[in-house]
N, C-alpha and C positions, 0 to 999 in steps of 0.2 A: 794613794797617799791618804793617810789618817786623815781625822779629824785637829789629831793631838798635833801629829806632824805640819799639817796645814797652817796650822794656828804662830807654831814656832817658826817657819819659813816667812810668813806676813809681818812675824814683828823682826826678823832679820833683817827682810827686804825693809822696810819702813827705818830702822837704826844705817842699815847701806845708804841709804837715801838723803839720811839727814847727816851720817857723815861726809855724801857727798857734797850736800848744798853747805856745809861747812867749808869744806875746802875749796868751792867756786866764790861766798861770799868772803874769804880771807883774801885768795888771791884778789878779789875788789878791790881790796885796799891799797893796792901794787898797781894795777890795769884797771882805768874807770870807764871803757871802752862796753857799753851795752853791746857792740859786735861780737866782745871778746866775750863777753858772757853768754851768748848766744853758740857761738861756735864749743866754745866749752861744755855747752848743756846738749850741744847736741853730739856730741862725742859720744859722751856720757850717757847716752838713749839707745846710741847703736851698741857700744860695746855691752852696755851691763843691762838695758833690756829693749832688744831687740821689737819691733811692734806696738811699743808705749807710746802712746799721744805723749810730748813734753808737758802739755796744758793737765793733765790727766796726772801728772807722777806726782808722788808725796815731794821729791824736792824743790822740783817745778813751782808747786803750790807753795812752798817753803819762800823760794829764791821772790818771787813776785810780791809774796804779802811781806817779807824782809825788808827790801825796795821800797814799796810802797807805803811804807809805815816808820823808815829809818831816821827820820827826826822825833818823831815819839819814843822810839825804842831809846835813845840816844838822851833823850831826854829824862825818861825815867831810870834809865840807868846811872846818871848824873845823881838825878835827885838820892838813889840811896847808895850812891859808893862815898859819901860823906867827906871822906876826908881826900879824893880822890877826882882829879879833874879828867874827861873822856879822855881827851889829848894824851893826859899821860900813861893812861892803861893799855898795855901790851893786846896789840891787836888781836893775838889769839884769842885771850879770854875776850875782848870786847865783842870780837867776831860771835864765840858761843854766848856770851851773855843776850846779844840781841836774838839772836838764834831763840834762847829758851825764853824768854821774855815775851817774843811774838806765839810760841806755841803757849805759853801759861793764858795772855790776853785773847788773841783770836782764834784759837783751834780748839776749840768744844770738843772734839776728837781724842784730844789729847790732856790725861790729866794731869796735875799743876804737879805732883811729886813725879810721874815717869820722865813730864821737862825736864824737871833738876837733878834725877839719876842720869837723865841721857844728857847732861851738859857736863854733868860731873865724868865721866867716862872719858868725853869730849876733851877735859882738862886733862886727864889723864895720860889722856894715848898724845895728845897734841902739846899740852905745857909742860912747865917745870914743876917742880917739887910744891912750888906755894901756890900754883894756879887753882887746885882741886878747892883747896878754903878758901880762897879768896873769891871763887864763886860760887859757891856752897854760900856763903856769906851773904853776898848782894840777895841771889836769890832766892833765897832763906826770909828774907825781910821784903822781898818782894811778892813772894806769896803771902806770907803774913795778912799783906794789905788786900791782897786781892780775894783771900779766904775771907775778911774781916768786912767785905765791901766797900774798902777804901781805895781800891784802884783796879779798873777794868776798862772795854771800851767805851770812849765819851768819858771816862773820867780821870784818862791819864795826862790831860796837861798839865 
């Protein structure tokens, strides 16, 4: 396998990955069973890659720092959907907004425009007609802040 090849399989597997912990952290909001997500991630290790530590996978890393940071994420997503209370935003997009919110704040890995392309795709394949702007939109203005040094970790309360 190429160089070139290699390169384009790691960022497939990495978008697989985060569309999976998409569709484990959506169904959350259905099932709040930490077994159920357990059993679901480990489905998900055997069939799509076999031999992967879960602790080790990009969604793995995904699913836990999401978790673990879900009243922040929750929070700053409040503060710039303006006119928009969490409660009433359709799970899907809330689901990818927290999604790309935690990879813009905590994943130095990952940077703040490939978040908001891979949420927007996220919108695409997953929401309706208006989800793609409307999260273009929040997190459009959430980078902004986080480009401009007004919100990162330790500064998002």
């Amino acid at each position: 396998m190429s160089k070139k090849s290699t390169g384009a399989w790691r960022k497939s597997s990495r978008h697989a990955q985060r569309v999976f912990a998409f569709q484990v952290l959506y169904s959350l909001n259905f099932e709040h069973s930490e077994q159920q997500l357990q059993t679901t991630f480990e489905h998900f290790i055997q069939e799509q890659q076999p031999g992967t530590e879960k602790e080790n996978s990009y969604a793995g890393q995904l699913l836990k720092g999401i978790r673990d940071n879900l009243d922040k994420l929750d929070s700053i997503i409040s503060r710039y959907s303006q006119n928009w209370k969490v409660k009433r935003i359709a799970m899907v997009e809330m689901t990818i907004m927290r999604l790309a919110v935690y990879e813009m704040l905590y994943r130095e890995d990952v940077p703040v425009k490939v978040a908001i392309n891979e949420a927007i795709e996220l919108a695409k394949t997953f929401g309706d007609n208006n989800s793609r702007n409307f999260v273009n939109g929040i997190l459009d203005a959430v980078a902004r802040d986080i480009l401009n040094g007004k919100l990162g970790p330790g500064l998002e309360s």
